[in-house]
SEBAMAR-665310 format. One record per residue: x, y, z of N, C-alpha, C in turn. Coordinates in steps of 0.1 Angstrom, whole numbers, plus 5000, padded with zeros to 4 digits. Atoms other than C-alpha are relative to their C-alpha. Layout:
! SEBAMAR-665310
XYZXYZXYZ
...
! end
This chain:
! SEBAMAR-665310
499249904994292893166438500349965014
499650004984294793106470499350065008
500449944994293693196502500350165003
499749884994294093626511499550025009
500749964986293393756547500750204999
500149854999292994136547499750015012
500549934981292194336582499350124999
500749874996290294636589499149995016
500249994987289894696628499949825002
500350114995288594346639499349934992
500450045016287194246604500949944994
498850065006289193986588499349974981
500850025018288093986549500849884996
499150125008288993656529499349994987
500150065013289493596496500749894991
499550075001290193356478499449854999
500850114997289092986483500949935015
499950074988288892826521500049855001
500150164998289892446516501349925003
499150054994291792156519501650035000
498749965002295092306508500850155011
499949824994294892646530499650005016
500750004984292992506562500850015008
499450044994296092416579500850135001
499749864994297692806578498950105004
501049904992293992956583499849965016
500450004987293292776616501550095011
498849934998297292876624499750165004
499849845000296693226618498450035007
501049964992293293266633500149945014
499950074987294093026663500950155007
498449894993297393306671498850105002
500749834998294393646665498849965015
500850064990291693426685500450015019
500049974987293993426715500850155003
499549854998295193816712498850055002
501049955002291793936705498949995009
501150064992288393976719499349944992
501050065016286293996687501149984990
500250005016286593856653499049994989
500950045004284693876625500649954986
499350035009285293706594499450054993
500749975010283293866561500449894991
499650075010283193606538499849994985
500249935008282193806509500349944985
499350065016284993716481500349925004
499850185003285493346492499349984990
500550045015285093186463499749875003
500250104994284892876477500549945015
500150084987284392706513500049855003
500950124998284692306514500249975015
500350064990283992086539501050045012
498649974996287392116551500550155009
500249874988287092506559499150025010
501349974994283892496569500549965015
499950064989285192246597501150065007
499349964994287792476603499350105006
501449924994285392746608499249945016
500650074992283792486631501150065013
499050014987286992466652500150155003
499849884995287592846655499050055007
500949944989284192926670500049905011
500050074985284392616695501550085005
499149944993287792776704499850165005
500949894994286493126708499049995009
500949994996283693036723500549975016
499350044989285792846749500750075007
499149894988287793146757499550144999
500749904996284993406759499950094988
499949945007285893566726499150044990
500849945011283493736699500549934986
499950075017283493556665498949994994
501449965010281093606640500549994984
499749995020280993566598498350104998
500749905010279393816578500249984989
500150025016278493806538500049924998
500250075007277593606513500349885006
499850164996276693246520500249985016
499550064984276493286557499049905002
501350075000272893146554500749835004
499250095005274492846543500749945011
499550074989277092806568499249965014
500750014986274692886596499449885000
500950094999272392606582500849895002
499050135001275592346582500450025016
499849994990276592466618498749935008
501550024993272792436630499549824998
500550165005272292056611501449895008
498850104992275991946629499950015016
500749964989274592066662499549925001
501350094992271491866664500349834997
499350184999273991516657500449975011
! end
């Protein structure tokens, strides 16, 4: 299933699958909310799949948030996961 971005206040729900076909309008469209916003959070609930490719997008959107003070956070399923891939790219 393609990627979906739903909203609810500062909650961005995705469904769908986060990879190489889709990375290039998600960073697009979160790069544009990133600089309107303070927080975001992403729930990643009904991703159906995350590869490398989002993950590393993912990557890029909290170094860009982080860079301009902004709140970014993931919520649901499989954050474990990401956190443990964030945490093991960190200590390279």
């Amino acid at each position: 299933m393609p990627l979906k971005i739903s909203k609810n206040k500062s909650v961005y729900y995705l469904k769908g699958k986060v990879n190489k076909p889709d990375v290039e309008t998600f960073l697009t469209y979160f790069t544009e909310r990133i600089d309107k916003k303070k927080k975001i959070t992403l729930n990643i609930e009904e991703a159906e799949e995350i590869d490398k490719n989002g993950l590393n997008a993912i990557q890029q959107l909290m170094i860009l948030a982080t860079s301009k003070e902004k709140n970014f956070s993931i919520v649901g399923g499989g954050c474990k996961e990401i956190y443990d891939h964030f945490s093991i790219n960190q200590l390279n």
